[in-house]
Each structure stands twice: as C-alpha cells, then as structure tokens.
TIFI-575790 format. One line per field, with one value per residue (C-alpha): residue number from 0; x negated, y negated, z; residue in one letter. Coordinates in steps of 0.25 Angstrom, whole numbers, plus 5000, padded with zeros to 4 digits. Layout:
BEGIN
k <- [NUM/...]
c1 <- [X/...]
c2 <- [Y/...]
c3 <- [Z/...]
r <- [A/...]
% end
This chain:
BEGIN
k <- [0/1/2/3/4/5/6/7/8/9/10/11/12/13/14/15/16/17/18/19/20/21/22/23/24/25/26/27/28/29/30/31/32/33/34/35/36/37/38/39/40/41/42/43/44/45/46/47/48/49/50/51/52/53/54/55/56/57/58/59/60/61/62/63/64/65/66/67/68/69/70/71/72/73/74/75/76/77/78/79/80/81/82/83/84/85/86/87/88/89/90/91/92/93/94/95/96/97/98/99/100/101/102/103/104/105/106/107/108/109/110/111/112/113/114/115/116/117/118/119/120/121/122/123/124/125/126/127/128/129/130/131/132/133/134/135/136/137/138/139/140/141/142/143/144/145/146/147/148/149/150/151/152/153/154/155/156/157/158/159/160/161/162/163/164/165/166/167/168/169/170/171/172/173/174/175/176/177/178/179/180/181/182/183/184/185/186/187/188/189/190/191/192/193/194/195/196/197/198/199/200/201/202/203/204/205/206/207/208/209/210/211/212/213/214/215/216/217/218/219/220/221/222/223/224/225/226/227/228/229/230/231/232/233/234/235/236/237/238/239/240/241/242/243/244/245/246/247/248/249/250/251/252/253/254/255/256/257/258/259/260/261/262/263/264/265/266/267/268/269/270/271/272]
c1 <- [4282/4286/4277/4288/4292/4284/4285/4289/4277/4278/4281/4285/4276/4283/4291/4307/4300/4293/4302/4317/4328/4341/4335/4332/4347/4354/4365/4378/4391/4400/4412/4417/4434/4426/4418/4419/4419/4416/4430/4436/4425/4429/4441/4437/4438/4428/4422/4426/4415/4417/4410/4399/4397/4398/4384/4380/4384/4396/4400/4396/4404/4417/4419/4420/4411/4400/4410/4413/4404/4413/4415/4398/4399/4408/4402/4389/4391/4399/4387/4377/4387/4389/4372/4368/4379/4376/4373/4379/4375/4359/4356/4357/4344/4341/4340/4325/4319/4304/4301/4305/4308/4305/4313/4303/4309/4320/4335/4336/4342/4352/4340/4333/4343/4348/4332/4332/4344/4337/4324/4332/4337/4343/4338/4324/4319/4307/4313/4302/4304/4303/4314/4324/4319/4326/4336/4342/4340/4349/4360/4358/4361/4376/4378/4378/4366/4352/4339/4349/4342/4356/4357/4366/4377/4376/4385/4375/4363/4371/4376/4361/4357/4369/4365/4350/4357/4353/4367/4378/4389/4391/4402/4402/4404/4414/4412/4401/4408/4405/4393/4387/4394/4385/4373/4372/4374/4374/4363/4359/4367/4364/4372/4374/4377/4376/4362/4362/4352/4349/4347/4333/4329/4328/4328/4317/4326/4328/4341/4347/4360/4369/4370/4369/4373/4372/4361/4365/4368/4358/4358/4349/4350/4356/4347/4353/4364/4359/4367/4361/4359/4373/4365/4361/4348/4345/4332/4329/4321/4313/4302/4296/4292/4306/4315/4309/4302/4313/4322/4333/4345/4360/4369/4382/4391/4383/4384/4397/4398/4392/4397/4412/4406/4405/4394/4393/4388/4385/4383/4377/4375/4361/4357/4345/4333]
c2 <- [5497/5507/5518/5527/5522/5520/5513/5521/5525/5518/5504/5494/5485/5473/5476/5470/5463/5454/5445/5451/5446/5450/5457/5468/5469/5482/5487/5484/5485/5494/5501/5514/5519/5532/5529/5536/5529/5537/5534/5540/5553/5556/5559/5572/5582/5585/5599/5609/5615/5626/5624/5621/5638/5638/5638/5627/5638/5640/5627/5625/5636/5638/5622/5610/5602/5603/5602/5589/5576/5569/5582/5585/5570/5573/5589/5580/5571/5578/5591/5579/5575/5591/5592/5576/5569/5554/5544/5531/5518/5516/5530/5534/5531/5522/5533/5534/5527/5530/5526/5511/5509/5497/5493/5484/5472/5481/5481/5495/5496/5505/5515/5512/5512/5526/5529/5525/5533/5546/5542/5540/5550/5557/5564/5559/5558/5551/5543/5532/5520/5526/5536/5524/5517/5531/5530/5516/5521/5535/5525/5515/5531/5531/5517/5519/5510/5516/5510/5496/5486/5483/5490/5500/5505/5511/5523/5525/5527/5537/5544/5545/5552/5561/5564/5566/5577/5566/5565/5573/5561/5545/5538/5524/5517/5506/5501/5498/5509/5518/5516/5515/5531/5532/5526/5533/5546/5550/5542/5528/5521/5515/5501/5492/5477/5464/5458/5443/5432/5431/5446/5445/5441/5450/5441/5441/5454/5461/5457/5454/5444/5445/5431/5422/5425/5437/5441/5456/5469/5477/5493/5496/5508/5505/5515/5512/5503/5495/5494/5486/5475/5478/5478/5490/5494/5494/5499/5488/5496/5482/5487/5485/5471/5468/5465/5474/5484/5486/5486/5476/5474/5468/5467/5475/5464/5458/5473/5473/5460/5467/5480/5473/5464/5475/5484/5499/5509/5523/5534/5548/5560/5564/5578/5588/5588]
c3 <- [4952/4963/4963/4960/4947/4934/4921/4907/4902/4887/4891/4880/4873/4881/4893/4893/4908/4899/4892/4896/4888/4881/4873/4882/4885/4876/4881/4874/4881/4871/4881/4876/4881/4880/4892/4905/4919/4932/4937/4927/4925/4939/4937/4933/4945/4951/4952/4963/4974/4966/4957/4965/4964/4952/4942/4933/4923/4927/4930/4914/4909/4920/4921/4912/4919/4908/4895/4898/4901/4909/4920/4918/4925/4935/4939/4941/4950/4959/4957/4963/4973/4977/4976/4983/4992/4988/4998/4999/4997/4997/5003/4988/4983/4971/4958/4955/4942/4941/4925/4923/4910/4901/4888/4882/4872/4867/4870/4874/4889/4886/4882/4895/4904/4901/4901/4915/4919/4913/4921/4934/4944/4946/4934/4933/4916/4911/4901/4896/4888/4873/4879/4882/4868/4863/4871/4865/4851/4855/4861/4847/4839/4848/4846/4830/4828/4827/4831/4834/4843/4847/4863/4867/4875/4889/4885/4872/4881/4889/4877/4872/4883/4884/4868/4876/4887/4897/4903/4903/4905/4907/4914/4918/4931/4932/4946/4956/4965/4953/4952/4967/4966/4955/4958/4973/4969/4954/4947/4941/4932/4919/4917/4908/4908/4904/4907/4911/4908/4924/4926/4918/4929/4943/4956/4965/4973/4961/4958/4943/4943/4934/4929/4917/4903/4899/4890/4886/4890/4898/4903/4915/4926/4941/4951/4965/4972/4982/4993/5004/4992/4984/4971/4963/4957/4943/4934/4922/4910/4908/4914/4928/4924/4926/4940/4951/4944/4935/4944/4947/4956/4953/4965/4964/4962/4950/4945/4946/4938/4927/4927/4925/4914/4904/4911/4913/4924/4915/4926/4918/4921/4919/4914/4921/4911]
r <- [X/X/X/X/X/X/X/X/X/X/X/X/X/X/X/X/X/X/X/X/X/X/X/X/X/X/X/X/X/X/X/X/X/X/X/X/X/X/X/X/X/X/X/X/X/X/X/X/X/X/X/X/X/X/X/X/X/X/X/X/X/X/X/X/X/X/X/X/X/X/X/X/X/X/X/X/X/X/X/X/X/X/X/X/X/X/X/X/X/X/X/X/X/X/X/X/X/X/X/X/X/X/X/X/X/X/X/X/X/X/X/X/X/X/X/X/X/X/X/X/X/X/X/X/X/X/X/X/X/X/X/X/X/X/X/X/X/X/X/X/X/X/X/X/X/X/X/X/X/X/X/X/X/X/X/X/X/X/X/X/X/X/X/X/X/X/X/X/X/X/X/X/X/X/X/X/X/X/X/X/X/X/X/X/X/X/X/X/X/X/X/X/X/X/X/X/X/X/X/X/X/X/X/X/X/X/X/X/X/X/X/X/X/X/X/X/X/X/X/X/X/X/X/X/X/X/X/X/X/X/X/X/X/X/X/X/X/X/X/X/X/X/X/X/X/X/X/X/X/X/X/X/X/X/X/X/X/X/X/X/X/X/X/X/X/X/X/X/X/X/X/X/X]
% end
C-alpha cells in the first residue's frame, strides 16, 4: 500500500479479497418521498455577508440556521465556500482516506461505507472495522430488524451517524453535475448502486465495468473525480487485496448508468469532534 495509508488494525479472519461474491453486496435500495435532493435543499436562501460578523453563538441563538437540519446544510457549505474557494476540475485533490477498511465475509457495506466517510476528510476519524460492524447493526435498529443479516439502506447508515452526532444533515445528488460540485469542493460521497457480476473484477488500469447481471446491491465511497480520465475514484472496504489497493475507478458515463438505474449519491454534512 502507499506509505500513507494503512490497514484497520482488527482485520477479519478472512478478507472479502479472497473469495468476493454476492454475498459481500448489502445495500438495499428502499426510496423514501421523505428524502431531500441538493436541488431542491438549495432552494433555501443562502445566508447574507452579514452574518459573517456575526459569532457562532449568535448565529445559533439570532438565526435559524441551527434549528433546522436542512439550513445547518446549506450555512455549511456556503461557511466552507466563504473559508476555501474551490478549485475546479483536478486542481481539487482527491479527499484523503488513510485507514482501508475490510468487511470480511459479511454483507455489511452500508456499515463500512459510512465508516469510510467518517475516516475521510475533510473531518478525518479513525473508524476501524469493529466500528463499521457496529455501524450495520445501528442501521438493522432503523430498519426495524435487529441483528438481520438482511443489508441496509444508504439513508439508514446516515441516520445512524446522525443518531451518533456524526452529521448534522444528508441530501442526495441526483446528477453527475451534483455531484462533481460536491466531490470538488465539500466532501466524499457515500453511494449506492447495483454491483454487476463483471465488476468483481477491476481491469488491469483499475477500472470496474458495469456490465453483466447484476448480482446485488453495493455501497462504497467516491474520493475524487478524475478529470483527465472522465472517471471517478472510489474506495472498496474489501480490503487492500482487492483492485488497486482498495481502490477502483468507474468512468463517468458508466456512473451515470447507474446512478439512473436506482442508485443514490448521499452528500453529508459531517460534525467537528
């Protein structure tokens, strides 16, 4: 591995790397009308200059900003916007991911995905397996099923860390154009999609093609767009055994592809801690 990341330190008894396989896929795909998408939570005005003078403790107690989770979201990104211009396309560095994760033979992505996201930055955590084990069974509470070997929702991993004070408020992408915003300037982005039987296997490049039958549902963690190769840049939590040190790659159009076949960007606001 690259000398600036390292494995979780409790790995499993047997890596998902060794024998991959539908089993390892656990996301389910379960919409909710409830949901918010970024086009619609920016709708909410955004805040004046003026509140720029103002103290995080007025802000609290003169504004709505931290009443409601949907304007918390919007007050955040446009404070990061205020605080770091974004720059475009690749001059916007991958988010950093030192701890690769490594679900073992269990069905528990939603779990490490989320895992992944608290252990990236921005908001750098230390997350370890037995944390994204955790995780799952949290996200198996919300779905009304304890301790189920049954996988999970996207939204059910996000509401657990909300439940954790993790993160403040979720939305979710429902365009590439969305999500390059996101991607370059905010965060990473947990997603979830269908896994096909041909993206097992990573090319000799890194590349996963989304092609084939599709064997289940799979959530995993986007870090960077590429632009020079029009593909993102995704971290696995099959351990380093698996693609390119974790790591994988999908060209934006095969994205894309997915993401209209049922799949799901979630952007999150993460909380200091």
């Amino acid at each position: 591995m690259e000398p600036d990341r390292r494995l979780a330190m409790d790995p499993p008894q047997r890596s998902a790397s060794e024998q991959t396989g539908p089993r390892l896929l656990g996301r389910v795909y379960r919409p909710d009308p409830r949901d918010w998408s970024l086009a619609r939570l920016m709708e909410i005005a955004e805040p004046s200059e003026e509140i720029l003078q103002r103290t995080v403790e007025q802000v609290m107690t003169e504004t709505s900003y931290f009443t409601d989770w949907r304007a918390y979201l919007v007050f955040w990104r446009w404070l990061k916007k205020q605080n770091r211009p974004a720059p475009a396309g690749d001059r916007a560095p991958a988010w950093e991911l030192p701890i690769q994760l490594d679900q073992g033979d269990t069905g528990h992505c939603v779990g490490f995905g989320w895992s992944g996201w608290v252990d990236a930055t921005p908001v750098a955590g230390q997350y370890q397996n037995a944390d994204a084990h955790a995780l799952y069974y949290e996200c198996k509470v919300i779905d009304g099923e304890p301790r189920a070997e049954t996988g999970s929702t996207v939204r059910s991993g996000a509401l657990a860390l909300r439940n954790r004070g993790r993160l403040a408020a979720f939305a979710f992408a429902r365009s590439l154009a969305e999500i390059d915003d996101w991607i370059n300037s905010q965060g990473s982005v947990v997603v979830g999609t269908d896994w096909t039987n041909d993206m097992f296997r990573p090319d000799s490049a890194g590349y996963v093609k989304p092609t084939g039958a599709v064997a289940g549902g799979h959530c995993y963690l986007m870090l960077d767009r590429l632009d020079d190769e029009q593909a993102y840049l995704f971290q696995n939590s099959w351990g380093a055994g698996w693609g390119s040190n974790g790591r994988f790659k999908i060209k934006c159009s095969d994205f894309g592809d997915l993401l209209a076949a049922d799949g799901e960007a979630c952007c999150a606001a993460e909380l200091p801690h």
